[in-house]
C-alpha positions as CSV (number, residue, x, y, z in Angstrom):
1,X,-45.8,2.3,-55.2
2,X,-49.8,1.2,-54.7
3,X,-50.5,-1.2,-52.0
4,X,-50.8,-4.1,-54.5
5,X,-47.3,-3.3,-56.0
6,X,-46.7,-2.9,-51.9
7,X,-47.4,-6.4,-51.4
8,X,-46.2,-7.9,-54.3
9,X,-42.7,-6.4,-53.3
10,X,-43.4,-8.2,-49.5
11,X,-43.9,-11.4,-51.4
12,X,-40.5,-11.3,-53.4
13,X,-38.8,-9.6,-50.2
14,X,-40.1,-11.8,-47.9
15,X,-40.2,-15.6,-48.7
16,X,-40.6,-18.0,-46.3
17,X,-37.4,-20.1,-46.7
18,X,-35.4,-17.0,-46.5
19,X,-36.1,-13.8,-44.4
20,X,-33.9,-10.5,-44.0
21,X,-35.6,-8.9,-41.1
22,X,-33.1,-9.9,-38.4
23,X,-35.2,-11.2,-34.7
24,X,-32.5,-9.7,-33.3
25,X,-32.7,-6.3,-34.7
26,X,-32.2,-2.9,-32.6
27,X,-34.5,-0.4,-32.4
28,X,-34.0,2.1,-35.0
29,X,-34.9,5.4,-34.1
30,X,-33.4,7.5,-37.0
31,X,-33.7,4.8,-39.9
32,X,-36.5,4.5,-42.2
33,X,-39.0,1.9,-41.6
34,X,-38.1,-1.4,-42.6
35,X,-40.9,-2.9,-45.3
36,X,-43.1,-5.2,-43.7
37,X,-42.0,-8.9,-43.2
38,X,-43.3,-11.7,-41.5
39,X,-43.9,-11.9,-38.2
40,X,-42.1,-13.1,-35.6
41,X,-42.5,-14.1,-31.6
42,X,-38.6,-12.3,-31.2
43,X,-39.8,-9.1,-32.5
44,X,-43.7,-9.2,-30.6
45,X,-42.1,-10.1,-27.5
46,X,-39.7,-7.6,-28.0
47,X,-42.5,-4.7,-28.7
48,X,-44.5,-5.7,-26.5
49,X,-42.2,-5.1,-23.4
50,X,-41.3,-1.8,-24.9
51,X,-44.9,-0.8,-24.9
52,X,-45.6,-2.2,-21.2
53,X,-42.8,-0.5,-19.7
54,X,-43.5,2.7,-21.6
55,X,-47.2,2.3,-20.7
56,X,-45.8,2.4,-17.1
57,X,-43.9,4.7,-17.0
58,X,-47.0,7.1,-18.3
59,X,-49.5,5.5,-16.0
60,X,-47.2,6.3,-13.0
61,X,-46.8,9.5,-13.5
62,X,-50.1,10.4,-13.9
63,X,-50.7,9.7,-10.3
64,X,-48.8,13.1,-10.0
65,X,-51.4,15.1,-11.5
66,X,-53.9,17.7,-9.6
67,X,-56.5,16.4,-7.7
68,X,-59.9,16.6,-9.3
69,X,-62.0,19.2,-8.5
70,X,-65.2,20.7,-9.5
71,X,-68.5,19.6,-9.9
72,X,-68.0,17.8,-13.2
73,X,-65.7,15.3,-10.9
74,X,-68.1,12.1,-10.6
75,X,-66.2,10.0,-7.7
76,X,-63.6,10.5,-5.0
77,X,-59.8,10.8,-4.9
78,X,-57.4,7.6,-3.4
79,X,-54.7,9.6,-1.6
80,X,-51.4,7.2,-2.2
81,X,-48.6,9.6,-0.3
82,X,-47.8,13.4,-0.2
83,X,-48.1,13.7,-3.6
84,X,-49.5,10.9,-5.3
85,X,-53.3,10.3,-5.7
86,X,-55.7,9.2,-8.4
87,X,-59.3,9.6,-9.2
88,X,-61.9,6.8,-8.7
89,X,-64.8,7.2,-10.7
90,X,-68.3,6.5,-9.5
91,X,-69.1,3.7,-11.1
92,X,-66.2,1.7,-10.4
93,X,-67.5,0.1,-7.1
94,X,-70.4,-1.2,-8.7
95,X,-67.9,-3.2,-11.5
96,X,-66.1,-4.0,-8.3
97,X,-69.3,-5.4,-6.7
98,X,-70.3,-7.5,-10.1
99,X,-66.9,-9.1,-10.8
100,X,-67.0,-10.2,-6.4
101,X,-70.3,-11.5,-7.2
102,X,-70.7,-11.7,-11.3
103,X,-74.2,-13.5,-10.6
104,X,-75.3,-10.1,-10.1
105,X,-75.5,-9.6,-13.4
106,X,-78.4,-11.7,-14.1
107,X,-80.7,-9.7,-11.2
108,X,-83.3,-7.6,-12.5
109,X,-82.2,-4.0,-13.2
110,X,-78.8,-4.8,-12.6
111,X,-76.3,-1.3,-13.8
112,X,-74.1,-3.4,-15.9
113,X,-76.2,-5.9,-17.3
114,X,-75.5,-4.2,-20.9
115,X,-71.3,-5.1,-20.4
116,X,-71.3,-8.4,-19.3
117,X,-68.1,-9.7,-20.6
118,X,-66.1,-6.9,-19.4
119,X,-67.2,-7.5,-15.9
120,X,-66.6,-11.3,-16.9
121,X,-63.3,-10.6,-17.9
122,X,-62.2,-8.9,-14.7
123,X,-64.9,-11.7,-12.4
124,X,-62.3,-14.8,-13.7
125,X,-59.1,-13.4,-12.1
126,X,-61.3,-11.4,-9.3
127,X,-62.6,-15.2,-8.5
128,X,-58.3,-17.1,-8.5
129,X,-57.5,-14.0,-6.5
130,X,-60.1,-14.8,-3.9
131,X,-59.6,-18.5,-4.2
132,X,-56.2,-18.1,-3.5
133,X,-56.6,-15.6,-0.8
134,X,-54.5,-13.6,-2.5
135,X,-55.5,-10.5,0.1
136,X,-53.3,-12.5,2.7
137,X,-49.7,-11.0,0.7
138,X,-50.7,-7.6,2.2
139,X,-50.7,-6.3,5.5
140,X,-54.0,-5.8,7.3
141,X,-53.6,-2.5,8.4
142,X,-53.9,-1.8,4.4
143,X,-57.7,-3.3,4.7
144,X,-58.6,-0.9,7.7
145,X,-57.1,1.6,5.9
146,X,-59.5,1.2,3.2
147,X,-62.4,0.1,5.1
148,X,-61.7,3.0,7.0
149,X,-63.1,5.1,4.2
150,X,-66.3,7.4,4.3
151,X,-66.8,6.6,0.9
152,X,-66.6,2.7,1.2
153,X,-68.3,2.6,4.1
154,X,-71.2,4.7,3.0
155,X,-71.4,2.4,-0.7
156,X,-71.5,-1.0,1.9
157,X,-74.2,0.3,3.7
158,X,-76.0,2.0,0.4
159,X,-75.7,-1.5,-1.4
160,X,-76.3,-3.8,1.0
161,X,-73.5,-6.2,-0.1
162,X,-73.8,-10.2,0.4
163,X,-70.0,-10.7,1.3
164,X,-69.2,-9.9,5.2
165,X,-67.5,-6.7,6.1
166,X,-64.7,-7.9,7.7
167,X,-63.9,-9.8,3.8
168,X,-65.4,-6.9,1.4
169,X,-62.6,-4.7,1.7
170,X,-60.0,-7.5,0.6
171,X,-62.7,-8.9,-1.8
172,X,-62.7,-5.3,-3.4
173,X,-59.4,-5.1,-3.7
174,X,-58.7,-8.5,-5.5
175,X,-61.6,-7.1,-8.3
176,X,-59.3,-4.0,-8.1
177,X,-56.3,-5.6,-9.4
178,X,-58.1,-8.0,-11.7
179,X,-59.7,-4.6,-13.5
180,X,-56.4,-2.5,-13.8
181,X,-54.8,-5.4,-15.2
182,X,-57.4,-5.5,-17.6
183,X,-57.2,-1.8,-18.4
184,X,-53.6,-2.5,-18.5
185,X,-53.9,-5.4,-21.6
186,X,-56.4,-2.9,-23.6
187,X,-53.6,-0.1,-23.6
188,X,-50.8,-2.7,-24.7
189,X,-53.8,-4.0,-27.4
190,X,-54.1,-0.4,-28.4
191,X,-50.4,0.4,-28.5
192,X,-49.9,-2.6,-30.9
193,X,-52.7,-2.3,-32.9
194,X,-51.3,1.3,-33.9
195,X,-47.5,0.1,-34.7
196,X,-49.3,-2.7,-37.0
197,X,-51.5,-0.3,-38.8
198,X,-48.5,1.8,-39.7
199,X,-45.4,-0.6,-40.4
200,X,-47.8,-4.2,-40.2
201,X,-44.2,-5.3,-38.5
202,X,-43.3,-5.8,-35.3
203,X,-40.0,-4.4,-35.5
204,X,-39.0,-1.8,-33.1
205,X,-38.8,1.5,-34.2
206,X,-38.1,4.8,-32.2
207,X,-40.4,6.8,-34.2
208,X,-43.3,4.6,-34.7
209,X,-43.1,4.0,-31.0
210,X,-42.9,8.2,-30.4
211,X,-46.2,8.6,-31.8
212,X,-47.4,5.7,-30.8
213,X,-47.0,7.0,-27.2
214,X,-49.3,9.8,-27.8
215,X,-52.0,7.0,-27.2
216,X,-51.4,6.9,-24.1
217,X,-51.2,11.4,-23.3
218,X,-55.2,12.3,-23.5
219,X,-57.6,12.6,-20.6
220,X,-58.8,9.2,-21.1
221,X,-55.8,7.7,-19.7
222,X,-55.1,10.4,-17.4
223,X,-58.6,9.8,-15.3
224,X,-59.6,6.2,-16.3
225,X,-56.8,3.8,-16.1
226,X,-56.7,3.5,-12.5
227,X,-60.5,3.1,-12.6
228,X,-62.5,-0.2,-13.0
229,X,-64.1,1.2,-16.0
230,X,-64.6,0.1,-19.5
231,X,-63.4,3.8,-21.1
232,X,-60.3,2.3,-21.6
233,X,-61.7,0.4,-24.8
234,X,-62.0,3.8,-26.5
235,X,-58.4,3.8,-27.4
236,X,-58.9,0.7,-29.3
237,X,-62.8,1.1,-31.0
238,X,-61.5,3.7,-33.6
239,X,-58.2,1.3,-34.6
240,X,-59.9,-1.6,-35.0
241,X,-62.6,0.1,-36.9
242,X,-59.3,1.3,-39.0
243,X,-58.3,-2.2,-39.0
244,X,-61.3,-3.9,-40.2
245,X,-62.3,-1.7,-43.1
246,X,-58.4,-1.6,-44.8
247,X,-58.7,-5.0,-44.6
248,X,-62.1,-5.3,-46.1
249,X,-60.6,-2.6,-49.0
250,X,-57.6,-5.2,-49.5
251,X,-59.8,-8.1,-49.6
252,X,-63.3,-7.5,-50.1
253,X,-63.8,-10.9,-51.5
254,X,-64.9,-12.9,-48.4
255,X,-66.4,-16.0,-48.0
256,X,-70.2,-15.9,-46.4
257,X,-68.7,-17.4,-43.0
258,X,-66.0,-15.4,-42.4
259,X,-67.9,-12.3,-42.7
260,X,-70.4,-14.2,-39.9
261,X,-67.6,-15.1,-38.0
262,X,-66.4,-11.3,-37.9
263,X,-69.6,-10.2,-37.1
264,X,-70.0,-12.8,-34.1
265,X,-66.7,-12.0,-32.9
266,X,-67.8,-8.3,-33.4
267,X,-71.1,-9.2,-31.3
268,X,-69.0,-10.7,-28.6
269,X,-66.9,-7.9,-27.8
270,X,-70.4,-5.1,-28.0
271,X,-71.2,-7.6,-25.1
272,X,-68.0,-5.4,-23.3
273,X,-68.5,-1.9,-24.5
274,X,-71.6,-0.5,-27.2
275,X,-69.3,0.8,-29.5
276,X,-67.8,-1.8,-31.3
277,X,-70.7,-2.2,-33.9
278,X,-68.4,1.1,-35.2
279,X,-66.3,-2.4,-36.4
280,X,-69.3,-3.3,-38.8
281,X,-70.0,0.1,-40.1
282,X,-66.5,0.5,-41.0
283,X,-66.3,-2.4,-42.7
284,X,-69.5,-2.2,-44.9
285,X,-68.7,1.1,-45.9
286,X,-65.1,0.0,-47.2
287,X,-67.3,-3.0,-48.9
288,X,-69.2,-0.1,-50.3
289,X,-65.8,1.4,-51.7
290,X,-65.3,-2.0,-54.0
291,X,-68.7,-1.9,-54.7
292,X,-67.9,1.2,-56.9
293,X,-64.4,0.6,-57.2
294,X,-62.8,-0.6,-60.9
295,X,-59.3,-2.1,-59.8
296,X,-61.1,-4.4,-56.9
297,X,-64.3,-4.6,-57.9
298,X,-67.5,-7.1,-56.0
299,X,-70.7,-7.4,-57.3
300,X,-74.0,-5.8,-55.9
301,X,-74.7,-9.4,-54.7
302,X,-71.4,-10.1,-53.0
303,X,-72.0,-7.1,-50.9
304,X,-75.5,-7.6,-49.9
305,X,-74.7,-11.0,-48.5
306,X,-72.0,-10.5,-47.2
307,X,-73.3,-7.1,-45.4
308,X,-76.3,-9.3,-44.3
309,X,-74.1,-12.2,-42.9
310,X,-71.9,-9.6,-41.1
311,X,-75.4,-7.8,-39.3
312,X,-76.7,-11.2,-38.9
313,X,-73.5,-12.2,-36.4
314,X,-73.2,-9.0,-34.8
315,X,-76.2,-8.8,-33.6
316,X,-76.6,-13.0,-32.8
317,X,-74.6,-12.8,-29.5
318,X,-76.4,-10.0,-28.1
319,X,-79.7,-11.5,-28.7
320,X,-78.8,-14.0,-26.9
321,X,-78.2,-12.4,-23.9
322,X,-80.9,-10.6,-23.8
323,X,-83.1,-13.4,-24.1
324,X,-80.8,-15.3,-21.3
325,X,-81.7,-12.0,-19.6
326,X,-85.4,-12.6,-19.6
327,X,-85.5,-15.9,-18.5
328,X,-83.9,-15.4,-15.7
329,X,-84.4,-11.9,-14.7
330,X,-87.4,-11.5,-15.8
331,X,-86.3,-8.0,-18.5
332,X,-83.2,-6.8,-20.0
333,X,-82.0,-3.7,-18.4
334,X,-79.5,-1.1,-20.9
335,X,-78.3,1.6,-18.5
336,X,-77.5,4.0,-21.1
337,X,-80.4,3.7,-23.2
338,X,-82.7,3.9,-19.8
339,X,-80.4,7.2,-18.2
340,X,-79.7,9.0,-21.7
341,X,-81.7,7.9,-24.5
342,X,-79.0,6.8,-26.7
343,X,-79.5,7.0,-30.4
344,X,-83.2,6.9,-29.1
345,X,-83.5,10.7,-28.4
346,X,-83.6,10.6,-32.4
347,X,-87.2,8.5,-32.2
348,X,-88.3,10.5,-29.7
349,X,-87.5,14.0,-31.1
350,X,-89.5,12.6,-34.5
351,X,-92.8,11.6,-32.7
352,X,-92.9,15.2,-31.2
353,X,-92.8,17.3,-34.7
354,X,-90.4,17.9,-37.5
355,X,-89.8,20.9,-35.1
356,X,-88.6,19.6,-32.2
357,X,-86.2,17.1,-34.4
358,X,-84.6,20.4,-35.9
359,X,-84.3,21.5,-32.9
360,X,-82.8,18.5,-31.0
361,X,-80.3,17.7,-33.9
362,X,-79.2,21.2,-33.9
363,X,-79.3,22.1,-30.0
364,X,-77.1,18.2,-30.1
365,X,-74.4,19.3,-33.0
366,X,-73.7,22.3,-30.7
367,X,-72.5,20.1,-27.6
368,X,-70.7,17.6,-30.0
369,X,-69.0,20.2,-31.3
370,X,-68.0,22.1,-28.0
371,X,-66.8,18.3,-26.5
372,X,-65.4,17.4,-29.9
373,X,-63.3,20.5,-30.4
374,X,-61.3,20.5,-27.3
375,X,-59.7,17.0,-28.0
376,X,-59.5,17.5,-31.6
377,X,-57.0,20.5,-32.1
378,X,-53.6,18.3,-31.1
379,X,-54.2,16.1,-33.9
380,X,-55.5,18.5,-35.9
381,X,-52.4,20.8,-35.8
382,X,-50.2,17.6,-35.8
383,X,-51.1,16.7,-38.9
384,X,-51.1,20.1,-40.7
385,X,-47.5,20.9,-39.2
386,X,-46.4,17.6,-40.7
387,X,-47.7,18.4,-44.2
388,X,-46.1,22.1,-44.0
389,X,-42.3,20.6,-42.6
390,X,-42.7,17.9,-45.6
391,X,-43.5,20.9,-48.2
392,X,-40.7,23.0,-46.8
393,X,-38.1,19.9,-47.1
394,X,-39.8,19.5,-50.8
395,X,-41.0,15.9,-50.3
396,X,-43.9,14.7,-52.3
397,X,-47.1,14.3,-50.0
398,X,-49.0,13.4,-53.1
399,X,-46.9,10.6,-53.5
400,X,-46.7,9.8,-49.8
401,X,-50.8,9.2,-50.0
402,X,-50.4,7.2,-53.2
403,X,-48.1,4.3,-51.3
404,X,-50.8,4.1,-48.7
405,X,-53.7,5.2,-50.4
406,X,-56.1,2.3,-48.7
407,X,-55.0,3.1,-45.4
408,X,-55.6,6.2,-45.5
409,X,-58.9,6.1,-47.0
410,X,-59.8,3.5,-44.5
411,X,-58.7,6.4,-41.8
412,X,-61.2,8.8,-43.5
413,X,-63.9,6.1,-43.7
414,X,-63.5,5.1,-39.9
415,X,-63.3,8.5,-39.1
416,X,-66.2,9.9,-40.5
417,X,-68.2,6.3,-39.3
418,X,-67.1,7.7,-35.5
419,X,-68.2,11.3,-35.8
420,X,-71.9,10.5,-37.2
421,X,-72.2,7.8,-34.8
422,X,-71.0,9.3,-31.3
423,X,-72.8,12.4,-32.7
424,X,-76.0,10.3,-32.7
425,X,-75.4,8.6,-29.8
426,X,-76.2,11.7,-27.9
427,X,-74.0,11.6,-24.8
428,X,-71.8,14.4,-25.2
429,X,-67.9,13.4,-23.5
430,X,-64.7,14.1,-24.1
431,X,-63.7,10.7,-23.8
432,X,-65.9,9.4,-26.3
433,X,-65.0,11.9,-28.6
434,X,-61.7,10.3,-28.8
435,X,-62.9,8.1,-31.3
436,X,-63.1,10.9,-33.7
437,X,-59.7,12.2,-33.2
438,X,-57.5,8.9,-33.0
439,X,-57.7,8.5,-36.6
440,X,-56.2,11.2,-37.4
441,X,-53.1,10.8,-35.2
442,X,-52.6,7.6,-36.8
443,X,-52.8,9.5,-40.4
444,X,-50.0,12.2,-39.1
445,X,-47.8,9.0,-38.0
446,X,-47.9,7.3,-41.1
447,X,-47.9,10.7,-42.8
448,X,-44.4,11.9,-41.1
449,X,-42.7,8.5,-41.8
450,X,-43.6,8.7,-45.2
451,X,-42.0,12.1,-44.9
452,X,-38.7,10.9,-43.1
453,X,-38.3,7.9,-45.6
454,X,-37.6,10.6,-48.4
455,X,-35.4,13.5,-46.5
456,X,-32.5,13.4,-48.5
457,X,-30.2,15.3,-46.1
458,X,-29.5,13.0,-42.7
459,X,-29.2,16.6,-40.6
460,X,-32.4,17.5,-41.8
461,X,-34.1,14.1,-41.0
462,X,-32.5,13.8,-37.5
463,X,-34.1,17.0,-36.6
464,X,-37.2,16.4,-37.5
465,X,-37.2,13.3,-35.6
466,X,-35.4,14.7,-32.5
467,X,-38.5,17.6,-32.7
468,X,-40.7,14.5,-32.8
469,X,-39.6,13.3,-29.7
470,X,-39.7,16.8,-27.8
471,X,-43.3,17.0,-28.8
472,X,-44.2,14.1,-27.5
473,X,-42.0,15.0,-24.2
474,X,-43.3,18.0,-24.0
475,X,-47.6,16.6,-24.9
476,X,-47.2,14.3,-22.0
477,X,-45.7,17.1,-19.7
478,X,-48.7,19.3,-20.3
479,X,-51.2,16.5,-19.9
480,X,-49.7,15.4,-16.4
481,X,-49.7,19.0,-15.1
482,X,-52.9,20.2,-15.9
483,X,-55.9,20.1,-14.1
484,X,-58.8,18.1,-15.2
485,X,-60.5,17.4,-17.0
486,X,-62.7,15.1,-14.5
487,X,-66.2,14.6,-16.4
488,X,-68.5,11.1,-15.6
């Protein structure tokens, strides 16, 4: 069945006088997937506290992981009890400083000036907390506990910060909360985005949810979440960018001012993180699909301005913070631009010779590779074991691809968009090379459903499922116990 024929059959399924997809359904965790049907509140409530609590559950046991060591560790280690501890990175005191005092933002030079609205998101609830005097719940002996620290003591002094002493530690850790919180909702957003890309229900279902807990076993988690730090949004930059461009493939036929709105939204959010122009580039090149495409088909026209109206409003809000910059600080400060040379080093490499670009590209594809590479085989061998248990059961992956034929050439699409443009971005991380990889989990989900829908034997389908959930057992097992790794 196409995607059209896909949602024709929604239509007739689906009406709106009559559904048959129960808000009081049961997870199904050895069912096929039930065809999607309208959303309900039931059903996203319902997910949603599935997700949180499994999201918890994974979060809390990564506090039992080895301490970082190493030279590649940038921060310090919060010692919890005997054996649990977690890893603050370096930066996070300075996102803890902005959100106490988010004016800081606007001062010449300031470190985040580039992320404003994730430091604004955590500043709001960092600001009630103090209000309130939230800090008053805990015991004070917690504060000179904390205050207590080398490290904290040294980055007061260092930073010569406006609030008092005897209130910075309780300050700090009101911003603390308000940022893992934050973390916290961008793991749930992630979580959700990826059961909607597969089943675009809400239903529970145990295997969706299975590999849809593999989000949350990768290094990224493991050394970020109980960091203020805005790494987290790497879980959700390659979905939405997933997102955006099979729905551009669907509906290519937009109006001029919803593709502006979608780029200001777009705009906004690059405001929080540099990557989600990813969105945009995703998007044009699924317009770019339908642009060549005979069944859904736009003219040369159509995609120009609409390509123009979605650059024009991605790049509106940032424009105007940097020009809010410059009146009042006097300059625009981008920290990674200024420390790395992002997508710069290109330029750069071109005014010193055709040589010394060779060389730069090719000296750059090596450590893309060897960061790339690491984080990449799971997936990798995920998705090619899936293909050989479907060939072995004799179920037609040919026809598997043909049901969801957009979506999966929106994963290739938003794959390749990540992997040319964290390879020109030129910092070199394992997080960030999640982007590249996240796809293709999401293509061995859908992948294996479309596998289990078709296994004609129930033995045969209940193992497979069963093994599903050992793997994923036994991937979080390995990424709790291992050491590392603790990069900046």
């Amino acid at each position: 069945m196409s995607d059209a024929e896909t949602a024709r059959d929604f239509a007739n399924r689906c009406p709106k006088a009559s559904r048959d997809c129960s808000v009081f359904s049961s997870i199904k965790p050895f069912t096929a997937i039930a065809q999607p049907c309208a959303p309900n509140a039931y059903d996203l409530l319902k997910i949603t506290m599935i997700y949180a609590a499994i999201s918890a559950v994974a979060v809390g046991l990564y506090l039992l992981s080895p301490k970082p060591e190493g030279r590649d560790f940038c921060g310090q280690t919060v010692q919890l009890g005997r054996h649990l501890s977690f890893p603050l990175n370096c930066d996070s005191m300075e996102f803890i400083d902005d959100a106490i005092s988010p004016s800081s933002l606007l001062k010449a030079g300031s470190e985040r000036q580039d992320r404003p609205l994730f430091v604004t998101a955590a500043a709001i609830p960092t600001q009630l907390l103090i209000q309130s005097r939230f800090w008053r719940v805990i015991p004070e002996r917690f504060y000179a506990s904390i205050a207590a620290s080398p490290a904290f003591s040294a980055h007061y002094a260092k930073n010569h910060v406006s609030t008092t002493w005897s209130l910075y530690a309780k300050y700090s850790l009101c911003a603390y909360i308000s940022y893992i919180a934050l973390n916290g909702v961008i793991v749930l957003a992630a979580l959700l985005l990826f059961q909607w890309l597969i089943t675009t229900a809400w239903e529970p279902n145990g295997i969706v949810i299975a590999f849809a807990s593999l989000l949350l076993a990768n290094d990224v988690v493991k050394a970020f979440f109980w960091s203020p730090h805005t790494q987290m949004l790497n879980l959700v930059i390659p979905l939405g960018a997933v997102l955006v461009c099979d729905s551009f493939l669907r509906v290519p036929s937009r109006s001029l001012g919803f593709m502006w709105t979608v780029g200001c939204a777009i705009g906004i959010l690059t405001l929080a993180y540099g990557s989600f122009p990813v969105w945009v580039l995703a998007g044009m090149l699924g317009l770019t699909i339908r642009l060549f495409s005979k069944e859904i088909h736009i003219s040369l026209l159509r995609f120009s301005t609409q390509s123009l109206a979605l650059v024009t409003g991605l790049a509106l809000p940032s424009g105007i913070w940097i020009a809010v910059c410059h009146l009042v600080a006097g300059g625009y400060h981008n920290r990674e631009l200024a420390l790395y040379h992002q997508f710069i080093w290109i330029w750069e490499s071109y005014h010193l010779g055709w040589s010394q670009l060779l060389t730069a590209l090719t000296s750059n594809l090596v450590q893309f590779l060897a960061v790339l590479l690491p984080v990449s085989y799971f997936p990798v061998l995920l998705l090619v074991g899936i293909v050989v248990v479907g060939r072995s059961l004799r179920i037609p992956i040919g026809l598997v691809l043909r049901e969801r034929s957009t979506t999966f050439v929106a994963i290739a699409i938003s794959t390749s968009v990540c992997l040319i443009y964290f390879y020109f971005l030129g910092t070199y991380r394992e997080r960030l090379a999640l982007n590249i990889v996240l796809p293709l989990l999401l293509a061995a989900a859908i992948l294996a459903i479309g596998i289990l829908e078709r296994v004609p034997r129930p033995l045969a389908a209940l193992m497979v499922q069963v093994s599903i959930w050992i793997l994923v057992v036994a991937r979080f097992a390995y990424e709790i116990s291992k050491a590392g790794p603790w990069s900046s």
